[in-house]
N, CA, C and O atoms as a CHARMM CRD file, in Angstrom:
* protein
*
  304
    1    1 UNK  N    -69.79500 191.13000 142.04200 PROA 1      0.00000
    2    1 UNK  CA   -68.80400 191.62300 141.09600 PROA 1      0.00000
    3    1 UNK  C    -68.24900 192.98100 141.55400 PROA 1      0.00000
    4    1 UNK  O    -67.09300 193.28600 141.25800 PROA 1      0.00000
    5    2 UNK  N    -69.01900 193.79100 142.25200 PROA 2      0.00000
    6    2 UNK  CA   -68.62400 195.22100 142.32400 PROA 2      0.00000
    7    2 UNK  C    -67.89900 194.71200 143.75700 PROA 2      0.00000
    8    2 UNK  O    -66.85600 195.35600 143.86800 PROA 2      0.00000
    9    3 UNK  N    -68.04300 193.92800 144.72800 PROA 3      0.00000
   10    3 UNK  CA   -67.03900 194.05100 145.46600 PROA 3      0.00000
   11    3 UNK  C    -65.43200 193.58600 145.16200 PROA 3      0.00000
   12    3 UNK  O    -64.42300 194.11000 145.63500 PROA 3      0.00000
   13    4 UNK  N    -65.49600 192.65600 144.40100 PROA 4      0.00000
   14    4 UNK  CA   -64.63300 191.97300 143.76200 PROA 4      0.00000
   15    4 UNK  C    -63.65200 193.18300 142.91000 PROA 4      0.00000
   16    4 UNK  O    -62.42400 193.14400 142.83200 PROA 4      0.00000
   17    5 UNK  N    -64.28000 193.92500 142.49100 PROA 5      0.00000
   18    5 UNK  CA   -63.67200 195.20200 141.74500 PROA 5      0.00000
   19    5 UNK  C    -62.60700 196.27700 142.53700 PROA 5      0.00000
   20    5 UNK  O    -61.46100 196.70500 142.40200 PROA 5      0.00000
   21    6 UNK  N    -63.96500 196.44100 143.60600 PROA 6      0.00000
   22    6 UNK  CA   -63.31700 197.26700 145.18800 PROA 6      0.00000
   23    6 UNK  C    -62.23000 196.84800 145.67500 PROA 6      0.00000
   24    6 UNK  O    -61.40500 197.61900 146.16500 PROA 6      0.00000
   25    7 UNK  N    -62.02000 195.18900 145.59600 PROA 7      0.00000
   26    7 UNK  CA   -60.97400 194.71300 146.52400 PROA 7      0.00000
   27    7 UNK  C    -60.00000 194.30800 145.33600 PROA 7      0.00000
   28    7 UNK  O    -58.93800 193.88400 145.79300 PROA 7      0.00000
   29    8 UNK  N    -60.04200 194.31100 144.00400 PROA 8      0.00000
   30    8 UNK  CA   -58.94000 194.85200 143.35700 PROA 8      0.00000
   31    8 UNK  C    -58.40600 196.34800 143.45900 PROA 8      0.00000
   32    8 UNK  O    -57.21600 196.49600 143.73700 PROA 8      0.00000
   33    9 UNK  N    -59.28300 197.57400 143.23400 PROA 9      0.00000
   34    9 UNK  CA   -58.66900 198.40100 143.34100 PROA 9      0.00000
   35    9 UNK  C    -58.06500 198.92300 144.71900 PROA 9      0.00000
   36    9 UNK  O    -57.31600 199.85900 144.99700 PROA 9      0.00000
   37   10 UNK  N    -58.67700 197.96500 145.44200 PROA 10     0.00000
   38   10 UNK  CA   -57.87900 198.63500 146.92000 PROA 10     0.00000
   39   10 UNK  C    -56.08500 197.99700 146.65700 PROA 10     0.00000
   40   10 UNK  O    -55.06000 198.66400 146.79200 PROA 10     0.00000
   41   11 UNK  N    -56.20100 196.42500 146.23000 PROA 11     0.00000
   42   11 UNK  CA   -54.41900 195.72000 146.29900 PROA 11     0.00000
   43   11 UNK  C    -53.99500 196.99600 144.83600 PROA 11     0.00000
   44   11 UNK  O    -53.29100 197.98700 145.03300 PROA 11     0.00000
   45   12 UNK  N    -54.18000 196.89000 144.42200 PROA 12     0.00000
   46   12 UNK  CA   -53.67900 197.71700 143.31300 PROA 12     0.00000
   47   12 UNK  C    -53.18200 199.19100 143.61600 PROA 12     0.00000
   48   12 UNK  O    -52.32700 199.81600 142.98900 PROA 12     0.00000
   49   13 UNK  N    -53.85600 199.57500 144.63600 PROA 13     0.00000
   50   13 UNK  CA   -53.65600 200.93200 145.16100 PROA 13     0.00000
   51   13 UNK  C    -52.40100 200.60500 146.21900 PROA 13     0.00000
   52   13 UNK  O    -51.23300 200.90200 145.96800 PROA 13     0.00000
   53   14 UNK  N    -52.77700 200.03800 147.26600 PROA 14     0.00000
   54   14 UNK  CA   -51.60500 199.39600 148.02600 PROA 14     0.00000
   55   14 UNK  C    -50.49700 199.16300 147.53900 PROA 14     0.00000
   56   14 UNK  O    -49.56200 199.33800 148.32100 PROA 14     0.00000
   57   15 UNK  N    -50.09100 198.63500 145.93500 PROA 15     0.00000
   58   15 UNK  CA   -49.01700 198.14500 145.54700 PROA 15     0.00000
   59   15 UNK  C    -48.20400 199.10400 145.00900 PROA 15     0.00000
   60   15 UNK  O    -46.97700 199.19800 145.02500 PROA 15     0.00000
   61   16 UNK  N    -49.71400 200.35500 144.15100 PROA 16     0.00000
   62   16 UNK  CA   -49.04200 201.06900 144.07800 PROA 16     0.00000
   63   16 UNK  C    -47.65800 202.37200 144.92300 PROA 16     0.00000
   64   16 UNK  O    -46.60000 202.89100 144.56600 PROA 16     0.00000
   65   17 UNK  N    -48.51400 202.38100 146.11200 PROA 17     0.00000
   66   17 UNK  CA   -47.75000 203.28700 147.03700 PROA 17     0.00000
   67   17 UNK  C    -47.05800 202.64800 147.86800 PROA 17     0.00000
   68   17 UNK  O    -46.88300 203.28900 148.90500 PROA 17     0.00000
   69   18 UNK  N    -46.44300 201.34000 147.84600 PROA 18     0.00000
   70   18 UNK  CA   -45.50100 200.69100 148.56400 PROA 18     0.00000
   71   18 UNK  C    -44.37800 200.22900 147.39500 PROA 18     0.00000
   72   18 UNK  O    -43.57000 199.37800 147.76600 PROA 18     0.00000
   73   19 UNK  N    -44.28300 200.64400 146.23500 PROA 19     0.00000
   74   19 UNK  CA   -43.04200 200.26500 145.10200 PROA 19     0.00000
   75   19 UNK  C    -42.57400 201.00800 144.62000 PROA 19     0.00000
   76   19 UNK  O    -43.30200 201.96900 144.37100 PROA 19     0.00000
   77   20 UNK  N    -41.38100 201.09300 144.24600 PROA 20     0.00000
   78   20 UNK  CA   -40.52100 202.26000 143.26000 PROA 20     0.00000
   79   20 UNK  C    -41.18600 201.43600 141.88300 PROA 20     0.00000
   80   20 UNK  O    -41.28900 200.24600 141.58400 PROA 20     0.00000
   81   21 UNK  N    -41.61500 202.86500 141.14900 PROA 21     0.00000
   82   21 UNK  CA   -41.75800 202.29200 139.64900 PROA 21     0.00000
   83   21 UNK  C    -40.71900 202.60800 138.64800 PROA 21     0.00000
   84   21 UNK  O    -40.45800 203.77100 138.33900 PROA 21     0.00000
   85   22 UNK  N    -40.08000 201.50700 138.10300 PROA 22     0.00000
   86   22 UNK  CA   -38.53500 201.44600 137.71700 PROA 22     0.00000
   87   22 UNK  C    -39.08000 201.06300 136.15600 PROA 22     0.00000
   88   22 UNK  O    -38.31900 200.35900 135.49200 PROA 22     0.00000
   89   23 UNK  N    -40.25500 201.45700 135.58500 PROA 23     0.00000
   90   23 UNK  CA   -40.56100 201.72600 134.31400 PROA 23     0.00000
   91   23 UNK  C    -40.06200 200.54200 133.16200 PROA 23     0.00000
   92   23 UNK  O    -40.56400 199.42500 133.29100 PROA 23     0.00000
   93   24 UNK  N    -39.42400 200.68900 132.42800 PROA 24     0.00000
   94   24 UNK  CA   -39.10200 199.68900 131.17500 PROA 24     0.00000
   95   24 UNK  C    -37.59200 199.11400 131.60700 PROA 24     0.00000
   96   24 UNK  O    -36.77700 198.59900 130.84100 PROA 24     0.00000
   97   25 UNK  N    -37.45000 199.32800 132.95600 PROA 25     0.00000
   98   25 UNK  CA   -36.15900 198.60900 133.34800 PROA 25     0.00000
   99   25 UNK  C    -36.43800 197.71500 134.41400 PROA 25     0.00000
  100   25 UNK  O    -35.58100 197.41900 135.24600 PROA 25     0.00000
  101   26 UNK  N    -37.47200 197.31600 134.42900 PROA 26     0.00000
  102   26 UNK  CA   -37.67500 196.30800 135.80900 PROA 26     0.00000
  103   26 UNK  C    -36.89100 194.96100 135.43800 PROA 26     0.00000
  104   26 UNK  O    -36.12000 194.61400 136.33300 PROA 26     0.00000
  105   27 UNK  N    -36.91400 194.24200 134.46800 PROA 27     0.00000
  106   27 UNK  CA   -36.25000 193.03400 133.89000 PROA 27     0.00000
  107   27 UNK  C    -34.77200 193.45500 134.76900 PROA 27     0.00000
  108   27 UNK  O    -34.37000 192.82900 135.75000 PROA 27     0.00000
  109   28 UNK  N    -34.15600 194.54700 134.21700 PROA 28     0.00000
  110   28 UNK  CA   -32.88000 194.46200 134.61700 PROA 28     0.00000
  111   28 UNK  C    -32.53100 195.30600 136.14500 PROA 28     0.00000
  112   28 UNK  O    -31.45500 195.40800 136.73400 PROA 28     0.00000
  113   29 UNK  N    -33.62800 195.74400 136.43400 PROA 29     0.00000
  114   29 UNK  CA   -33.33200 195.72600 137.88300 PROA 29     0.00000
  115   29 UNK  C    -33.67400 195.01300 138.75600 PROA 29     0.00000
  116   29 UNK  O    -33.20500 194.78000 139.87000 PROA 29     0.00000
  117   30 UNK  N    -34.75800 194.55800 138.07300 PROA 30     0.00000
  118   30 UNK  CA   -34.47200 192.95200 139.50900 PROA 30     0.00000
  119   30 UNK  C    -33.71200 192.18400 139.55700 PROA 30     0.00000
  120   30 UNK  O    -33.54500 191.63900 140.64800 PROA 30     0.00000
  121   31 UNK  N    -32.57300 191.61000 137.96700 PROA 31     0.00000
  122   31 UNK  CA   -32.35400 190.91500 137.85500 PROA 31     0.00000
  123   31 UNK  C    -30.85800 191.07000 138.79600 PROA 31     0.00000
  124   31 UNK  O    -30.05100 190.26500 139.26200 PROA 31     0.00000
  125   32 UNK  N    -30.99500 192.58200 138.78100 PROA 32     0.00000
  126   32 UNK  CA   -29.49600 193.17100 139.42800 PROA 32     0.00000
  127   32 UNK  C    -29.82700 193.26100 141.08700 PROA 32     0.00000
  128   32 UNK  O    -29.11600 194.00300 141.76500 PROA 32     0.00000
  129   33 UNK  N    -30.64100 192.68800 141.56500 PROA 33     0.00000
  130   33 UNK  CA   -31.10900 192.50100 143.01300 PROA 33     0.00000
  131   33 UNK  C    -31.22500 191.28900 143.22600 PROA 33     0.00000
  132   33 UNK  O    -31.20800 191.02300 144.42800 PROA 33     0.00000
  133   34 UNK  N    -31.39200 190.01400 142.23000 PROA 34     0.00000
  134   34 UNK  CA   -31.05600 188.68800 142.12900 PROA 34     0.00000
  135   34 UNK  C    -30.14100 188.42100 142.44500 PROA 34     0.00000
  136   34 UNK  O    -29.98400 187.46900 143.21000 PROA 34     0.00000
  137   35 UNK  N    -28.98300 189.27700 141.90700 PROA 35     0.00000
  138   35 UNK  CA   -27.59000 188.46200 141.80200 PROA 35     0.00000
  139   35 UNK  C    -26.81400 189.77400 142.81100 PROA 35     0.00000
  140   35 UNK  O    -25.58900 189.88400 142.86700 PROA 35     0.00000
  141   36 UNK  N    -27.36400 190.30500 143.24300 PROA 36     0.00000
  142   36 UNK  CA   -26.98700 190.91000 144.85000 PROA 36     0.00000
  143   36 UNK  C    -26.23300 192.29400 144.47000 PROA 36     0.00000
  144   36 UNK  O    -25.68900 192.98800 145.33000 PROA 36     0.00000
  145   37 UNK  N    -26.25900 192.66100 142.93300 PROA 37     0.00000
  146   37 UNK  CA   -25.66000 193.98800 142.69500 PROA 37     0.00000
  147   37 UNK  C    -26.57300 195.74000 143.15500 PROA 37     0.00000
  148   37 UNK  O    -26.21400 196.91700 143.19600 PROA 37     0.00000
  149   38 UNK  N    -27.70500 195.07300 143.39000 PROA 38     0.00000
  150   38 UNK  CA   -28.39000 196.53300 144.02000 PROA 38     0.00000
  151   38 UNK  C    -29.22000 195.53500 145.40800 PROA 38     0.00000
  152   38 UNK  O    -29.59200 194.36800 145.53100 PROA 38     0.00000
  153   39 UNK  N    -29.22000 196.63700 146.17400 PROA 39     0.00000
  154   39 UNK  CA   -30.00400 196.51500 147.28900 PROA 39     0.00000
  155   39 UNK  C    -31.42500 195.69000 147.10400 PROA 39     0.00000
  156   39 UNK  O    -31.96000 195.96600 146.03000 PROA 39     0.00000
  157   40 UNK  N    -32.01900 194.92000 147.75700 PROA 40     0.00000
  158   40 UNK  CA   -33.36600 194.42300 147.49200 PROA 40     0.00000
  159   40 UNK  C    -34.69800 195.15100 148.10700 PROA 40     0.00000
  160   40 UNK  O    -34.96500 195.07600 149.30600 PROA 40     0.00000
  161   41 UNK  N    -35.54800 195.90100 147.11400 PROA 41     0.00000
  162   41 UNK  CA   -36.41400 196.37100 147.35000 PROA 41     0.00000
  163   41 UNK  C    -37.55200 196.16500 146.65000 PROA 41     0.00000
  164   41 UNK  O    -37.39300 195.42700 145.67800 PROA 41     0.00000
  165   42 UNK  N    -38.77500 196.62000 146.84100 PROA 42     0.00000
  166   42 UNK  CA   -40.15600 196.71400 146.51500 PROA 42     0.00000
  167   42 UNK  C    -40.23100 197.66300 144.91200 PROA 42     0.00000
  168   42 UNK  O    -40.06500 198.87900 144.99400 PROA 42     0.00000
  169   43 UNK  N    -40.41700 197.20000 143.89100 PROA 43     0.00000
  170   43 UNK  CA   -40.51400 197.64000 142.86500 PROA 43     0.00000
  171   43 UNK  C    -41.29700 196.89500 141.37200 PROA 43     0.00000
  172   43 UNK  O    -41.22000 195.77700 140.86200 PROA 43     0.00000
  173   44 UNK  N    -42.07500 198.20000 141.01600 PROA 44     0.00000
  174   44 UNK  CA   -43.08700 197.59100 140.09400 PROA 44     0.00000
  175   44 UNK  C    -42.26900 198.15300 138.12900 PROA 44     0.00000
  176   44 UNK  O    -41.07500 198.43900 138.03800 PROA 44     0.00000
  177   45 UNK  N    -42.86000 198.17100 137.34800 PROA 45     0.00000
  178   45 UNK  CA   -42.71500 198.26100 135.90100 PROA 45     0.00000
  179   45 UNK  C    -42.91700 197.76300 134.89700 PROA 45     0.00000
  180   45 UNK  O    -44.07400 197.39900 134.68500 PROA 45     0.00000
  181   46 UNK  N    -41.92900 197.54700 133.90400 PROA 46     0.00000
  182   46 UNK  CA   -42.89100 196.87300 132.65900 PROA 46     0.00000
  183   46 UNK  C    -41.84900 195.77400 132.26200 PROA 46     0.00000
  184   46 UNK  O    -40.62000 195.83100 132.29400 PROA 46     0.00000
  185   47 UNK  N    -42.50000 194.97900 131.96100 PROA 47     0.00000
  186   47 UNK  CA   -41.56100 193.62500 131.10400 PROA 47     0.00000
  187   47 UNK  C    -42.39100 193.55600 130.13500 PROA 47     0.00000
  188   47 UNK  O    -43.60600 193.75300 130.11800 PROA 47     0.00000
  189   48 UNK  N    -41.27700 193.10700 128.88300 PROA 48     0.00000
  190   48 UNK  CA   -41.98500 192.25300 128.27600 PROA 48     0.00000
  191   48 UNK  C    -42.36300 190.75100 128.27500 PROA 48     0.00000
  192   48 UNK  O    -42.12300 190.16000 129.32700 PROA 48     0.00000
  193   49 UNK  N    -42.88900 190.07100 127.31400 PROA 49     0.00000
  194   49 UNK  CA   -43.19800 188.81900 127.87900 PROA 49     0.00000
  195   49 UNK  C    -41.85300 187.99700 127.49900 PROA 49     0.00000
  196   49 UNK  O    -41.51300 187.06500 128.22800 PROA 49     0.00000
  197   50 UNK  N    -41.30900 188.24300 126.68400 PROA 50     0.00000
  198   50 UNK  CA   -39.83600 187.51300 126.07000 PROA 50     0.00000
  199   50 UNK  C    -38.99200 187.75000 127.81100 PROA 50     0.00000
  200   50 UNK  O    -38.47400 186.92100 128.55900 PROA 50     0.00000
  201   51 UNK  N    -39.14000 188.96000 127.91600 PROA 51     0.00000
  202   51 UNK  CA   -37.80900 189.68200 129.28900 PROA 51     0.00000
  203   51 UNK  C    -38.84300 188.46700 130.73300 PROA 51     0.00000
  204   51 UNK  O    -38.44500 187.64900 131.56200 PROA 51     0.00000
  205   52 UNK  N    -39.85300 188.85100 130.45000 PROA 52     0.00000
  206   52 UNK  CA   -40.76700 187.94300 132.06100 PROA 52     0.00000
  207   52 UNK  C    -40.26000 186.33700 131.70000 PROA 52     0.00000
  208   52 UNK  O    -39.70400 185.71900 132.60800 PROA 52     0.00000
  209   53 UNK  N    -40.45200 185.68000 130.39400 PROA 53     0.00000
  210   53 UNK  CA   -39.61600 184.41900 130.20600 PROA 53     0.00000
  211   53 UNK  C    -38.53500 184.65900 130.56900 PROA 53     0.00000
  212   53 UNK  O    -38.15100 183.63500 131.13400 PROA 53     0.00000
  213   54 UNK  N    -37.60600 185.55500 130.61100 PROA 54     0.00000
  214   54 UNK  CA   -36.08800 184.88700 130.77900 PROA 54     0.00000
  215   54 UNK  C    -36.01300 184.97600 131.96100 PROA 54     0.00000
  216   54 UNK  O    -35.33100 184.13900 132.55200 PROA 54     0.00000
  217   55 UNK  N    -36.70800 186.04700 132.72300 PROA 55     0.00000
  218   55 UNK  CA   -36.50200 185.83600 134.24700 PROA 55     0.00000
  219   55 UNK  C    -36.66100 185.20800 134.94400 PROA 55     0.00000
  220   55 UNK  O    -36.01600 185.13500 135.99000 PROA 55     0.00000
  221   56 UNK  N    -37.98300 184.22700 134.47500 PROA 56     0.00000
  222   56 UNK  CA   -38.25400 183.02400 135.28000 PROA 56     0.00000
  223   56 UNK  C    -37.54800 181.81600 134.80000 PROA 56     0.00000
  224   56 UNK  O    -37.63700 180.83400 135.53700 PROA 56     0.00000
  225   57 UNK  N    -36.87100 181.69500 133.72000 PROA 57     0.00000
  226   57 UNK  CA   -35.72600 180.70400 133.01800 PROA 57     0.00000
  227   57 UNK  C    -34.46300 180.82800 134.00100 PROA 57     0.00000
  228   57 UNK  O    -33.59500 179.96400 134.12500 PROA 57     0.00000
  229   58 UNK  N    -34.51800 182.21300 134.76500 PROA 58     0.00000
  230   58 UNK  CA   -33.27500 182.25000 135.54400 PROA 58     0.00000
  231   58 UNK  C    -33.38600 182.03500 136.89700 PROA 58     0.00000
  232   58 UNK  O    -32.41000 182.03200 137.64700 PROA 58     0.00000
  233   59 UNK  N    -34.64400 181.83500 137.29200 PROA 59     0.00000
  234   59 UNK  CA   -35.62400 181.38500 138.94200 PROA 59     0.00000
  235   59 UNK  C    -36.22500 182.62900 139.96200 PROA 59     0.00000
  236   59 UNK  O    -36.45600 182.77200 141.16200 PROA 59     0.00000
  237   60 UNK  N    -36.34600 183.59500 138.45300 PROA 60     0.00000
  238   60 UNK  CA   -36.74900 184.69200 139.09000 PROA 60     0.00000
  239   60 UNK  C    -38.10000 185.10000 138.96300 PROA 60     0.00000
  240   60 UNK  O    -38.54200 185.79600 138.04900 PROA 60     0.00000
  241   61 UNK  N    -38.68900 184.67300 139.84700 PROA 61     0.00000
  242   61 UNK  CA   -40.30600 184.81300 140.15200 PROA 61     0.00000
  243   61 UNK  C    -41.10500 186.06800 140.14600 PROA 61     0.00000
  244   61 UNK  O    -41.09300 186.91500 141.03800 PROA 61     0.00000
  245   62 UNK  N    -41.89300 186.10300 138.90000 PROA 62     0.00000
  246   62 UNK  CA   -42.33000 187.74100 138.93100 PROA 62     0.00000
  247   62 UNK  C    -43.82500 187.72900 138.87800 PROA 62     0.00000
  248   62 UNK  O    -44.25100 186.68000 138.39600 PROA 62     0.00000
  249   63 UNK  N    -44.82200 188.65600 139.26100 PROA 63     0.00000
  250   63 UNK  CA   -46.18100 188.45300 139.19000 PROA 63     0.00000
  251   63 UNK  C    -46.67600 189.30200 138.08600 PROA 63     0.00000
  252   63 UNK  O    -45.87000 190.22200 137.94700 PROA 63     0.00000
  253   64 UNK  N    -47.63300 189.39700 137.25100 PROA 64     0.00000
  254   64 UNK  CA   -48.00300 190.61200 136.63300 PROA 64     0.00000
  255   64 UNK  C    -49.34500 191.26700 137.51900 PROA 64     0.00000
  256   64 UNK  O    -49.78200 190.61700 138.47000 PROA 64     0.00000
  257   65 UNK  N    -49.80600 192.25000 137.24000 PROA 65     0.00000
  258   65 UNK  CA   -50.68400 192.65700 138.12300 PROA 65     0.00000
  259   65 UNK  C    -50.91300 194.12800 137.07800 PROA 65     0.00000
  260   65 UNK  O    -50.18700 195.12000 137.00100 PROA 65     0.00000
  261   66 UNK  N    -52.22200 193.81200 136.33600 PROA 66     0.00000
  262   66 UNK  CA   -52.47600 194.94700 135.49400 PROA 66     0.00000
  263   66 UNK  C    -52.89900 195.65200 136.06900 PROA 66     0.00000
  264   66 UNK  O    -53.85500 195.35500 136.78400 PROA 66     0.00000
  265   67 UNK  N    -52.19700 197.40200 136.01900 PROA 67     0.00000
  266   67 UNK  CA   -52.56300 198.31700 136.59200 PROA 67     0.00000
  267   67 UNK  C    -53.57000 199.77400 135.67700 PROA 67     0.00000
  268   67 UNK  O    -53.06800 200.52000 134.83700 PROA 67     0.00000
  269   68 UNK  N    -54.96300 199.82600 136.14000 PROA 68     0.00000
  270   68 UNK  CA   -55.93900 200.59100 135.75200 PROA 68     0.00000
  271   68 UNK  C    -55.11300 201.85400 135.41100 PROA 68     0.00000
  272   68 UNK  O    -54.22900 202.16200 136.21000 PROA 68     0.00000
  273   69 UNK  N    -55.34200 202.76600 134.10200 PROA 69     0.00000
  274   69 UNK  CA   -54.75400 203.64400 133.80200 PROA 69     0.00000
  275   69 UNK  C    -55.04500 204.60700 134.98400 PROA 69     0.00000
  276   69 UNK  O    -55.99600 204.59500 135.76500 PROA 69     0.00000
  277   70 UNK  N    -53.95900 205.46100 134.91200 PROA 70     0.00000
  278   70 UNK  CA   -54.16700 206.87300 136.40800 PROA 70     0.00000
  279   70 UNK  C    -53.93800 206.45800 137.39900 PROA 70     0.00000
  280   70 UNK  O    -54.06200 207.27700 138.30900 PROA 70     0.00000
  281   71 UNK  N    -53.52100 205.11700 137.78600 PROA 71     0.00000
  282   71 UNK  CA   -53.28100 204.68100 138.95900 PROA 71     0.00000
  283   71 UNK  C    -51.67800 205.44200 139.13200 PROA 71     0.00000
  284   71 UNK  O    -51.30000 205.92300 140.20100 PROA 71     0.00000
  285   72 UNK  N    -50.87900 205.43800 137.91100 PROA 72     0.00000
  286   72 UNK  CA   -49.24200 205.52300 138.12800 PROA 72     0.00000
  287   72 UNK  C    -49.26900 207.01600 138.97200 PROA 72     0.00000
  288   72 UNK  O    -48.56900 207.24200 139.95900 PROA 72     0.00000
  289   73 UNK  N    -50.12500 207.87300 138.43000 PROA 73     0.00000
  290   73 UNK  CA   -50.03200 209.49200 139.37400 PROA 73     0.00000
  291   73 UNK  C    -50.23700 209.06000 140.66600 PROA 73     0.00000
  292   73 UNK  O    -50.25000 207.90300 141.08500 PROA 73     0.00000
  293   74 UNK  N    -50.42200 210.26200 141.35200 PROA 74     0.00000
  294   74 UNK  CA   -51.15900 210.64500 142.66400 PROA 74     0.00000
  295   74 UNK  C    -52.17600 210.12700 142.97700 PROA 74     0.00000
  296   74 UNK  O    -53.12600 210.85000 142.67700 PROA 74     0.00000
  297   75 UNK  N    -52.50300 209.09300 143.50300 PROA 75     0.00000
  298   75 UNK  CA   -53.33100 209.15700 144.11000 PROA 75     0.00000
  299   75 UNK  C    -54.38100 209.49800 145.40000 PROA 75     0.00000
  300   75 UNK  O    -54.27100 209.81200 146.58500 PROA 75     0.00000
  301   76 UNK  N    -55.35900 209.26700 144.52300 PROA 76     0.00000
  302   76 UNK  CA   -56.43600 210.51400 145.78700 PROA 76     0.00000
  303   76 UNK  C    -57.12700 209.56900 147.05400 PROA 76     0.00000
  304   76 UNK  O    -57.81100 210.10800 147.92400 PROA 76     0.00000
């Protein structure tokens, strides 16, 4: 179990420092990288579950990936 933990917090750490976090607008900024109005990049945030349904109603494939509080700062 404790490695299993380790090798979550390692992808979790990784994901964190490879994404723009685009906060309570991720729904509509991916959706604006779907349809080719912003550049396509690496970016994490919040949906709700109504906004994560419509995105995948529209063939837009999203993962959730709960992130341990204190991860969003600096990490050490």
């Amino acid at each position: 179990m404790e490695a299993l933990q380790a090798m979550y917090l390692h992808v979790v750490r990784k994901v964190v420092e490879n994404t723009e976090d685009v906060g309570r607008h991720f729904a509509e900024e991916v959706r604006r990288m779907h349809h080719g109005e912003e550049p396509v990049r690496a970016i994490r945030g919040q949906a709700t579950p109504q906004e994560k349904a419509s995105l995948q109603e529209e063939g837009i494939d999203v993962l959730s990936l709960p992130v341990p509080e204190g991860f969003d700062g600096p990490l050490q």
